[in-house]
PDB file with SEQRES, HELIX, SHEET and CRYST1 records, atoms N, CA, C and O in Angstrom:
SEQRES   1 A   66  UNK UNK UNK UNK UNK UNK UNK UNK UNK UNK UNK UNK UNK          
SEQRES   2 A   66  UNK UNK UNK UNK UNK UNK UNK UNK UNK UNK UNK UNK UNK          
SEQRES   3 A   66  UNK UNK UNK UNK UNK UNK UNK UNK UNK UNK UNK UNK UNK          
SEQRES   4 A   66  UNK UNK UNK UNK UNK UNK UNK UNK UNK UNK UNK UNK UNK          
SEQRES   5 A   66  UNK UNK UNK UNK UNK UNK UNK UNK UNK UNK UNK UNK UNK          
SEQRES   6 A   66  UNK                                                          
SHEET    1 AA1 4 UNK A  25  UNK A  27  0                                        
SHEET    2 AA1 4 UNK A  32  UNK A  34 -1                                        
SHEET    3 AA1 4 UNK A  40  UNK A  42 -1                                        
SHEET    4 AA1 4 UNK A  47  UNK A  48 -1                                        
CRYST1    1.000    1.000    1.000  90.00  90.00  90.00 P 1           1          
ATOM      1  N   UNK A   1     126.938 102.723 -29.005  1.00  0.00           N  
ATOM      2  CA  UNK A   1     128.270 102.625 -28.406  1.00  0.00           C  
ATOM      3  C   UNK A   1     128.452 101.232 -27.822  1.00  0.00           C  
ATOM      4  O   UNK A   1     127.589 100.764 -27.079  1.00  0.00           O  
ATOM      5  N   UNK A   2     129.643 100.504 -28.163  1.00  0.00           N  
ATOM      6  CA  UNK A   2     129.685  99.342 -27.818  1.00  0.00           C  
ATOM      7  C   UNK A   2     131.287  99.251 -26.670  1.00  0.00           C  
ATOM      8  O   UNK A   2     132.493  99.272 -26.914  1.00  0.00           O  
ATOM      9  N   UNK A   3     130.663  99.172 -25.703  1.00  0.00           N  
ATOM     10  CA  UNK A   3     131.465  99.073 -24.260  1.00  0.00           C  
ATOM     11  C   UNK A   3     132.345  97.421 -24.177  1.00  0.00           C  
ATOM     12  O   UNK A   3     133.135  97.064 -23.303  1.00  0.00           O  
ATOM     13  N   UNK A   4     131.913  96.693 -25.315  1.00  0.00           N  
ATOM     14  CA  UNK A   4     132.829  95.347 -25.130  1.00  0.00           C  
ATOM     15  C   UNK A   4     134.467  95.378 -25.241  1.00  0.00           C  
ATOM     16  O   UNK A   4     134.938  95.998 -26.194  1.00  0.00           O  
ATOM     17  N   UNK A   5     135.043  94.964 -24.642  1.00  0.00           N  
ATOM     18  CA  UNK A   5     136.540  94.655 -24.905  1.00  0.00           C  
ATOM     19  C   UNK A   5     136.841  93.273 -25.473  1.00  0.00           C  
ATOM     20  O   UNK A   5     137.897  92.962 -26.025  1.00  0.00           O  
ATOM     21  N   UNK A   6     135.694  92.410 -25.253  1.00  0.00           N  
ATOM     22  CA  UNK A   6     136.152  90.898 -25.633  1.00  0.00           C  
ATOM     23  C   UNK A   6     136.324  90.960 -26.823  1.00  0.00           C  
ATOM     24  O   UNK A   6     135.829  91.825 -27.545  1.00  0.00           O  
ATOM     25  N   UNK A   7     137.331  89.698 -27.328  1.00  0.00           N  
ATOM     26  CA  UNK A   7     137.937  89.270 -29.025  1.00  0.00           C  
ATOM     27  C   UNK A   7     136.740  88.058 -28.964  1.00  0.00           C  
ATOM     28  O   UNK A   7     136.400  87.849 -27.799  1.00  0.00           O  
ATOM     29  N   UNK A   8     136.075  87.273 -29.894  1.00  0.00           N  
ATOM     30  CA  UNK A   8     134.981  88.682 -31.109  1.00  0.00           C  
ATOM     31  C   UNK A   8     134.687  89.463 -29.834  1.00  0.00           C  
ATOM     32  O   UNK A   8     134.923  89.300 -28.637  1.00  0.00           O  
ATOM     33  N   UNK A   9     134.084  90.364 -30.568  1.00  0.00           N  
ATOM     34  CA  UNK A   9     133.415  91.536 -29.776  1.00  0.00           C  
ATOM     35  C   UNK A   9     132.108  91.002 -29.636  1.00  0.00           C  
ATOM     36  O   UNK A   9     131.660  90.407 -30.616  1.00  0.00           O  
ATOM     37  N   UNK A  10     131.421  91.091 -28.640  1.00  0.00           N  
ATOM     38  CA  UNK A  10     129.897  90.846 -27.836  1.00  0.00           C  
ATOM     39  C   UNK A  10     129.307  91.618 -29.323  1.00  0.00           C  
ATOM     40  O   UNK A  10     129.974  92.180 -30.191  1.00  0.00           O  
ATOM     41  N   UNK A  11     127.402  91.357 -29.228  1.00  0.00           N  
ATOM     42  CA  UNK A  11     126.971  92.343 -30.305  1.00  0.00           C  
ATOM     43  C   UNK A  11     126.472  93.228 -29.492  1.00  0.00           C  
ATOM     44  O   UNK A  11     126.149  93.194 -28.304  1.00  0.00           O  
ATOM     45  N   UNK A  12     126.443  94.572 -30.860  1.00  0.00           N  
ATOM     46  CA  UNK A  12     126.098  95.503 -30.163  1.00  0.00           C  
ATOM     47  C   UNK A  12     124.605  95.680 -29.858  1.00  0.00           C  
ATOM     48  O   UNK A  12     123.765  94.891 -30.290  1.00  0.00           O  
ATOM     49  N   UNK A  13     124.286  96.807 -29.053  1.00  0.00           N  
ATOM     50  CA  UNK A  13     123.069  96.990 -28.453  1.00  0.00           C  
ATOM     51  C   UNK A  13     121.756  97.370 -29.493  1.00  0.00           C  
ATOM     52  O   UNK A  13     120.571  97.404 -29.159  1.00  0.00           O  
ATOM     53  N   UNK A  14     122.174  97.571 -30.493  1.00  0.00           N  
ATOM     54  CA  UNK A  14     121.527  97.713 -31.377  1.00  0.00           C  
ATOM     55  C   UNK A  14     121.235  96.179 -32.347  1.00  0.00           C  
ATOM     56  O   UNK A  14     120.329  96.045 -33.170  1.00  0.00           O  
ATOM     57  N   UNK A  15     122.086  95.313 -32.039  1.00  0.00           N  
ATOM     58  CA  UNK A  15     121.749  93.452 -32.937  1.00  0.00           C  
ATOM     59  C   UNK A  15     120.712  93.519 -32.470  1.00  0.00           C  
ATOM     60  O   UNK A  15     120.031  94.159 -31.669  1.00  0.00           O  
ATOM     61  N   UNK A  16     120.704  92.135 -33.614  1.00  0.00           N  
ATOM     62  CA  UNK A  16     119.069  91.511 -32.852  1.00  0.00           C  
ATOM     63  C   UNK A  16     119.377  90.411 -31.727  1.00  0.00           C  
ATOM     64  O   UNK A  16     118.497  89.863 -31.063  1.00  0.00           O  
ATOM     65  N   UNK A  17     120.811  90.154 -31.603  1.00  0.00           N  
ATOM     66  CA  UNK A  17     121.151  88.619 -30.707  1.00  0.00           C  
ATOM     67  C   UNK A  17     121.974  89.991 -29.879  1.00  0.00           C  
ATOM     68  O   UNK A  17     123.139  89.797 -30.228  1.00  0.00           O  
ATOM     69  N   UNK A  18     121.988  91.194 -29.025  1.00  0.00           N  
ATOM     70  CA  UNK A  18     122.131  91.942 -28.474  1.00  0.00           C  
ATOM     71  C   UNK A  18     122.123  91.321 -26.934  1.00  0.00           C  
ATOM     72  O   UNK A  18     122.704  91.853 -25.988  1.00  0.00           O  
ATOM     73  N   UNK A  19     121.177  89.811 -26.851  1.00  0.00           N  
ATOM     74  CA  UNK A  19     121.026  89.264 -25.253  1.00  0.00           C  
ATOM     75  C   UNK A  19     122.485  88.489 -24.908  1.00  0.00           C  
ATOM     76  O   UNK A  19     122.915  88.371 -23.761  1.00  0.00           O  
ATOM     77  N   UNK A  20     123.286  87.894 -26.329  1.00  0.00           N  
ATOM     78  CA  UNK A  20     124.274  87.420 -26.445  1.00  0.00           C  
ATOM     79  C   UNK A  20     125.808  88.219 -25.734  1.00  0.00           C  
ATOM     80  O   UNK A  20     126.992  87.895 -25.830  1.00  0.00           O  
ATOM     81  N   UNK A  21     125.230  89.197 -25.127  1.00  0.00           N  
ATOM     82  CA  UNK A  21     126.596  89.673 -24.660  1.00  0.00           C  
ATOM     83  C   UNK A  21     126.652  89.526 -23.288  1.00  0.00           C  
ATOM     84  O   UNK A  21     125.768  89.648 -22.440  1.00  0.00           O  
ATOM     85  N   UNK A  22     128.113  89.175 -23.173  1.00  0.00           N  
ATOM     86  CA  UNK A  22     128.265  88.966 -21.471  1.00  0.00           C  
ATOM     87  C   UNK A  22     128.340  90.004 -20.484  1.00  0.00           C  
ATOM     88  O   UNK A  22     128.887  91.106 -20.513  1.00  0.00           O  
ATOM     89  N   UNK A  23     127.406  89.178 -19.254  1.00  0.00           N  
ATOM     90  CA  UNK A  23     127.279  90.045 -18.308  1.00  0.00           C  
ATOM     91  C   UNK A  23     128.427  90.615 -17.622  1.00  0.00           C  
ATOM     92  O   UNK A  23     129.449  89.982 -17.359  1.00  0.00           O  
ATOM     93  N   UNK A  24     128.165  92.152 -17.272  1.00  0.00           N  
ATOM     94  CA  UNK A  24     129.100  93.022 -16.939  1.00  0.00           C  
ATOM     95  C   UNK A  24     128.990  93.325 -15.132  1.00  0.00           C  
ATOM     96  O   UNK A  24     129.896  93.552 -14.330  1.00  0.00           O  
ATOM     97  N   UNK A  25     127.182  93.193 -14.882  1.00  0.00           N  
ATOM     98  CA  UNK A  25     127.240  93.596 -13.323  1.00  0.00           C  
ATOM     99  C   UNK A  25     125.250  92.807 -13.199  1.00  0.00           C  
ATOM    100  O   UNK A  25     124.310  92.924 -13.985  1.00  0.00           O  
ATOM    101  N   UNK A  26     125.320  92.343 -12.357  1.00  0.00           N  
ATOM    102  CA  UNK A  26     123.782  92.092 -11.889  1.00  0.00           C  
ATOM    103  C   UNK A  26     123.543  92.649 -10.794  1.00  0.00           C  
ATOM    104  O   UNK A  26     124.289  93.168  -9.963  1.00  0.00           O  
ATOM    105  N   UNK A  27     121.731  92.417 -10.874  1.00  0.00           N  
ATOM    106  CA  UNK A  27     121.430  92.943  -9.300  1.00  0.00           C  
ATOM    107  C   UNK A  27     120.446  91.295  -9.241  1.00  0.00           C  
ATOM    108  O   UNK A  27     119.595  91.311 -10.130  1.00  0.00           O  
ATOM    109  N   UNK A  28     120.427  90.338  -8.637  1.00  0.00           N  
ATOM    110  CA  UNK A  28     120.122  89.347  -8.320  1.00  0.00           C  
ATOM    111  C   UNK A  28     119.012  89.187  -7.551  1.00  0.00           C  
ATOM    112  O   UNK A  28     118.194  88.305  -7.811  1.00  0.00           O  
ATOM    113  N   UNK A  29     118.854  90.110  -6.417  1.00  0.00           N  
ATOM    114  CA  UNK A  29     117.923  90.180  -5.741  1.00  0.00           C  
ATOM    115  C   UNK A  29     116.398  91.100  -6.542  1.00  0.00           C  
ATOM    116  O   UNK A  29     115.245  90.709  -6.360  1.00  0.00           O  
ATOM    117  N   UNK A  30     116.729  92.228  -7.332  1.00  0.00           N  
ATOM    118  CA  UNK A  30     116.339  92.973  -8.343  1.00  0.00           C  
ATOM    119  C   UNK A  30     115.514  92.252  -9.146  1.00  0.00           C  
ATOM    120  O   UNK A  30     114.287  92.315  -9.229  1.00  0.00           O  
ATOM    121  N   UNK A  31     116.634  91.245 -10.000  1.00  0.00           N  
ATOM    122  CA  UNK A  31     115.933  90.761 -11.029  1.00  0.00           C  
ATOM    123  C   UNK A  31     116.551  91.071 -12.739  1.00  0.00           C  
ATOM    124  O   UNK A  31     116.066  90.568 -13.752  1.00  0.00           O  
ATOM    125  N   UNK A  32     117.441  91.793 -12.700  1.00  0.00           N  
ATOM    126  CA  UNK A  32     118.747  92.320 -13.496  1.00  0.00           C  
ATOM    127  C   UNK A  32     120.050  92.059 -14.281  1.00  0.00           C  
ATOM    128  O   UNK A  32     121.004  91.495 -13.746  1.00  0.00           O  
ATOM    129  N   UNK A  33     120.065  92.411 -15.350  1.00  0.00           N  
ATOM    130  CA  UNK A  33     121.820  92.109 -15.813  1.00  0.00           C  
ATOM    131  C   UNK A  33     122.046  93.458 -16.522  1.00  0.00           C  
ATOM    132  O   UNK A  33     121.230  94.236 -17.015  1.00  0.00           O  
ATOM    133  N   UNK A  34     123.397  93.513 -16.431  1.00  0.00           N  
ATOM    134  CA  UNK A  34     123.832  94.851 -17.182  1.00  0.00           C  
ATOM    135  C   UNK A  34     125.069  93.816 -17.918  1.00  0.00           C  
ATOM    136  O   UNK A  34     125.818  93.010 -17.365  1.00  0.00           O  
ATOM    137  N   UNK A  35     124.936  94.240 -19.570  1.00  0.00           N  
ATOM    138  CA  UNK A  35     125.537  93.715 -20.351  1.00  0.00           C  
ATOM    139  C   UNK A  35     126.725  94.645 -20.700  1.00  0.00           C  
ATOM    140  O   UNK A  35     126.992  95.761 -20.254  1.00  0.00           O  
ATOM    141  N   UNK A  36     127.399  93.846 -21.665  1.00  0.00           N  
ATOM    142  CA  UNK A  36     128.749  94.613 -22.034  1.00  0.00           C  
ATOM    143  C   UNK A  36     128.847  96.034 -22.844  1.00  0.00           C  
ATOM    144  O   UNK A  36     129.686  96.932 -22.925  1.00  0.00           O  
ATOM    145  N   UNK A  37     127.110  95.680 -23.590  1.00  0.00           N  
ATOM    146  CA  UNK A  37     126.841  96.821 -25.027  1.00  0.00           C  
ATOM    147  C   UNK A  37     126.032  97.529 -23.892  1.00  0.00           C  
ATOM    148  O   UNK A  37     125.391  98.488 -24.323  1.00  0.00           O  
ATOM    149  N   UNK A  38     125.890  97.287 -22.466  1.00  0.00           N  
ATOM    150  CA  UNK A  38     124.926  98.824 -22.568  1.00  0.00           C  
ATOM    151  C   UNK A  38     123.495  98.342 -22.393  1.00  0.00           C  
ATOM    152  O   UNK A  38     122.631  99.153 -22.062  1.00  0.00           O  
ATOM    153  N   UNK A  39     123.206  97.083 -22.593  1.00  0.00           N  
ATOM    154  CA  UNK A  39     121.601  96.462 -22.233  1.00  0.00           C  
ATOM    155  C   UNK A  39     121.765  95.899 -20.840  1.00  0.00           C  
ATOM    156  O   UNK A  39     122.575  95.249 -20.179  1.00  0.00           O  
ATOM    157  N   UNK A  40     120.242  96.650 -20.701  1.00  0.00           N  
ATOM    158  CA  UNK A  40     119.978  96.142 -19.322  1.00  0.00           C  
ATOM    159  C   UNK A  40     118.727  95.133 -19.184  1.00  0.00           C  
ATOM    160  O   UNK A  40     117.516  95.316 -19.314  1.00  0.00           O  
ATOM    161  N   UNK A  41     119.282  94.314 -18.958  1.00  0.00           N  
ATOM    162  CA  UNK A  41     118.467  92.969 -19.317  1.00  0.00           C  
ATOM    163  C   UNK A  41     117.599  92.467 -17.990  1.00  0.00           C  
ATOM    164  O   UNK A  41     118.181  92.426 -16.906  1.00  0.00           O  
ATOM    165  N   UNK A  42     116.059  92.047 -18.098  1.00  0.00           N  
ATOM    166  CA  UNK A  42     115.676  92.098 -16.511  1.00  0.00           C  
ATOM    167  C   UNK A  42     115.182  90.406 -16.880  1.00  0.00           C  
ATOM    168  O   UNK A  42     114.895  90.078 -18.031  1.00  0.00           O  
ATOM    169  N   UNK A  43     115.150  89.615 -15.934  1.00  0.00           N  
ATOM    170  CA  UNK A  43     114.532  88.432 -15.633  1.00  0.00           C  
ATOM    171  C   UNK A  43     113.311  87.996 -16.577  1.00  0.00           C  
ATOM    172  O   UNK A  43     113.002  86.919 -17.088  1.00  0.00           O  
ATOM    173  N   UNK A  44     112.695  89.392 -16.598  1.00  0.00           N  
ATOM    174  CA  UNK A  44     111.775  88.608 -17.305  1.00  0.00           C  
ATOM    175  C   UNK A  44     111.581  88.926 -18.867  1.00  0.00           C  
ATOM    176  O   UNK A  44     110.491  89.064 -19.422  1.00  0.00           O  
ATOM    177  N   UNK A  45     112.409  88.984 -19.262  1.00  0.00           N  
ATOM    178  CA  UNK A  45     112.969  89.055 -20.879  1.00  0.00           C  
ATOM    179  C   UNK A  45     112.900  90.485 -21.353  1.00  0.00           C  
ATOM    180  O   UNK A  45     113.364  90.919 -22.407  1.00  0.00           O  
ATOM    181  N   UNK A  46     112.047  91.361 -20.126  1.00  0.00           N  
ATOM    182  CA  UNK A  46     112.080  93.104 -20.470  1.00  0.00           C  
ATOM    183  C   UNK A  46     113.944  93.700 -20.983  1.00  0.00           C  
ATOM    184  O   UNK A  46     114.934  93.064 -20.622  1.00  0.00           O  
ATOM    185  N   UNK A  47     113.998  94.528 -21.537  1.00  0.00           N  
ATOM    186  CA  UNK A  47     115.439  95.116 -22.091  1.00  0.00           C  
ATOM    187  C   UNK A  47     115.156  96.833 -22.008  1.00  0.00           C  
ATOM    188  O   UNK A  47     114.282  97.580 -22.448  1.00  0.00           O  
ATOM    189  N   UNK A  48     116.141  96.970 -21.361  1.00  0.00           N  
ATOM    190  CA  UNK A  48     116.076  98.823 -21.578  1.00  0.00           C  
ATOM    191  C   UNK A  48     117.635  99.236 -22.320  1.00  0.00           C  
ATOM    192  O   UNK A  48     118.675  99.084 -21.679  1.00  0.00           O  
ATOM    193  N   UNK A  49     117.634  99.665 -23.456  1.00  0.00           N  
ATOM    194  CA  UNK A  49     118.485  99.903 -24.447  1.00  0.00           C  
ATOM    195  C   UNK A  49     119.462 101.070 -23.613  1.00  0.00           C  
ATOM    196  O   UNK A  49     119.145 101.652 -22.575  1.00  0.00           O  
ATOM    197  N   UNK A  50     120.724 101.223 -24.381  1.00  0.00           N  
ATOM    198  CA  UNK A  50     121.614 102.783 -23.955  1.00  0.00           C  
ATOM    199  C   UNK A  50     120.813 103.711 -23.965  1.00  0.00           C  
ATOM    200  O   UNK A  50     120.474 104.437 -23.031  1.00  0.00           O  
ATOM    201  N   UNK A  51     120.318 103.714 -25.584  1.00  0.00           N  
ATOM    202  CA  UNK A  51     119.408 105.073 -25.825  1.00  0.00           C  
ATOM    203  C   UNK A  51     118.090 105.293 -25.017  1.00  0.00           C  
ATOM    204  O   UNK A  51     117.439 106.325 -25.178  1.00  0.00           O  
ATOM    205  N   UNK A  52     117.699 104.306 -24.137  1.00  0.00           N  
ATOM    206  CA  UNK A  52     116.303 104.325 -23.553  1.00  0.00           C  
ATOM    207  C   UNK A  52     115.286 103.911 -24.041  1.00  0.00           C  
ATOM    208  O   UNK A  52     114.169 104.070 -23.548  1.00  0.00           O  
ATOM    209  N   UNK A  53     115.574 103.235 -25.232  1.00  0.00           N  
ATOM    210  CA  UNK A  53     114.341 102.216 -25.596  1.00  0.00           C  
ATOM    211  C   UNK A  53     113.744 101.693 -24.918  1.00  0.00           C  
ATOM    212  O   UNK A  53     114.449 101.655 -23.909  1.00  0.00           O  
ATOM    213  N   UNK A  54     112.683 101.108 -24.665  1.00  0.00           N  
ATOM    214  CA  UNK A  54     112.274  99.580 -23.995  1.00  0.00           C  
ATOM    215  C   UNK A  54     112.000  98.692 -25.171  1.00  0.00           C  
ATOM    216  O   UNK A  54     111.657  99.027 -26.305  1.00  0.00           O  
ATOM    217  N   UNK A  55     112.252  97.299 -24.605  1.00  0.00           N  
ATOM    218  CA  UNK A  55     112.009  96.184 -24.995  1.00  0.00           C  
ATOM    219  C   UNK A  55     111.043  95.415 -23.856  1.00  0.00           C  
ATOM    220  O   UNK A  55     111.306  95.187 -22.675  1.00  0.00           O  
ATOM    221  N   UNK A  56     109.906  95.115 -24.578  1.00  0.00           N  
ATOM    222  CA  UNK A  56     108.955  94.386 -24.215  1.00  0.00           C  
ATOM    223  C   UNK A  56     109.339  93.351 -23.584  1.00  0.00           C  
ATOM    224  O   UNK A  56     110.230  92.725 -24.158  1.00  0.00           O  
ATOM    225  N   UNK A  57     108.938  92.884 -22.464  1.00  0.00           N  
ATOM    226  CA  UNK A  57     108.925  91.230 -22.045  1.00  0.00           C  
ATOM    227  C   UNK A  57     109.013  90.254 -23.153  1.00  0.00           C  
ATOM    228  O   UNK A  57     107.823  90.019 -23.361  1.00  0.00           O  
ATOM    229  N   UNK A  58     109.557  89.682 -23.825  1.00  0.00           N  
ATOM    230  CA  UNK A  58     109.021  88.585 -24.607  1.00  0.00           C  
ATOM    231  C   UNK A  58     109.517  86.981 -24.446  1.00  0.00           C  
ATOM    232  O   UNK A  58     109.971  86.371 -25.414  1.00  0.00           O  
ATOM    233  N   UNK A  59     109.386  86.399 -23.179  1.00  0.00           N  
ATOM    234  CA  UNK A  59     109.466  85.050 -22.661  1.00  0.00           C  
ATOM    235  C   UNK A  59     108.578  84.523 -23.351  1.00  0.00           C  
ATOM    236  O   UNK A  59     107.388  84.828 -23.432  1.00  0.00           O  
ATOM    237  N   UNK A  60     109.422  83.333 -24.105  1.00  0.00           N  
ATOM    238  CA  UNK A  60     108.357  82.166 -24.399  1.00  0.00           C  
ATOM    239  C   UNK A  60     107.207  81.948 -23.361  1.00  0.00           C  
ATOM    240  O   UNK A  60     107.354  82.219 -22.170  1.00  0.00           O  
ATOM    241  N   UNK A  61     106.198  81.505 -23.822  1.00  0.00           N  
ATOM    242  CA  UNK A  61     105.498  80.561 -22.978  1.00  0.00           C  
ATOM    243  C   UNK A  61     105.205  79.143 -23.219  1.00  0.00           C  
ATOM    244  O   UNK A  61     104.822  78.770 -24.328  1.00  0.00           O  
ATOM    245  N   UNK A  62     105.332  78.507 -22.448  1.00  0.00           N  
ATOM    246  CA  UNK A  62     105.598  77.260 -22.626  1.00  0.00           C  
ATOM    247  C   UNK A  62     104.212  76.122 -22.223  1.00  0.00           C  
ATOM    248  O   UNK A  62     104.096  75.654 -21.090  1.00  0.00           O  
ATOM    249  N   UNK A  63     103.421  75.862 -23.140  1.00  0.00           N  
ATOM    250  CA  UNK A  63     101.947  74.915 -22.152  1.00  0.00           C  
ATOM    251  C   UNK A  63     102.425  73.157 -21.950  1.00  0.00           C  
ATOM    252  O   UNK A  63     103.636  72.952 -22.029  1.00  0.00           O  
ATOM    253  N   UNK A  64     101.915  72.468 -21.809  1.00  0.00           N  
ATOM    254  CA  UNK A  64     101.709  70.893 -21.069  1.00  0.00           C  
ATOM    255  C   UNK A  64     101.300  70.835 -22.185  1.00  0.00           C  
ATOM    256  O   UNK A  64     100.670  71.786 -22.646  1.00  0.00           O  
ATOM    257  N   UNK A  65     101.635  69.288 -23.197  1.00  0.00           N  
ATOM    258  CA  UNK A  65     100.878  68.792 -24.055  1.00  0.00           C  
ATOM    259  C   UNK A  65      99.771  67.784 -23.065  1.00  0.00           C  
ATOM    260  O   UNK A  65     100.085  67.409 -21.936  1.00  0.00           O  
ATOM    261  N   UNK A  66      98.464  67.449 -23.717  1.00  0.00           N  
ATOM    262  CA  UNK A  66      97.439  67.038 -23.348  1.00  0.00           C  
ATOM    263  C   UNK A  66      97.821  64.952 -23.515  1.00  0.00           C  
ATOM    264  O   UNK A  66      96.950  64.139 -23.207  1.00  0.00           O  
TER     265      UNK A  66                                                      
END                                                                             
């Protein structure tokens, strides 16, 4: 179910670019975004889907070249 109203439409929660939709409500102190499709997106790249999926953390990591 896709909760966007915007012209294009955000993607839905099911894309793979699903992070691409604009935020609808945060919790800041939390660590949180609630998107337009229904993803709940946390700081540290974790995702909890409509249906209750999880999505793994998956932040780059980034090292120092030598």
């Amino acid at each position: 179910m896709n909760q966007c109203l915007h012209q294009p439409l955000c993607p839905s929660a099911a894309a793979s670019d699903r992070e691409a939709a604009r935020v609808v409500a945060h919790g800041l102190e939390q660590g949180w975004s609630l998107l337009c499709n229904g993803v709940l997106l946390f700081e540290d790249t974790g995702e909890l889907l409509p249906d209750g999926h999880i999505i793994a953390p998956h932040r780059t990591c980034l090292t120092a070249a030598a």
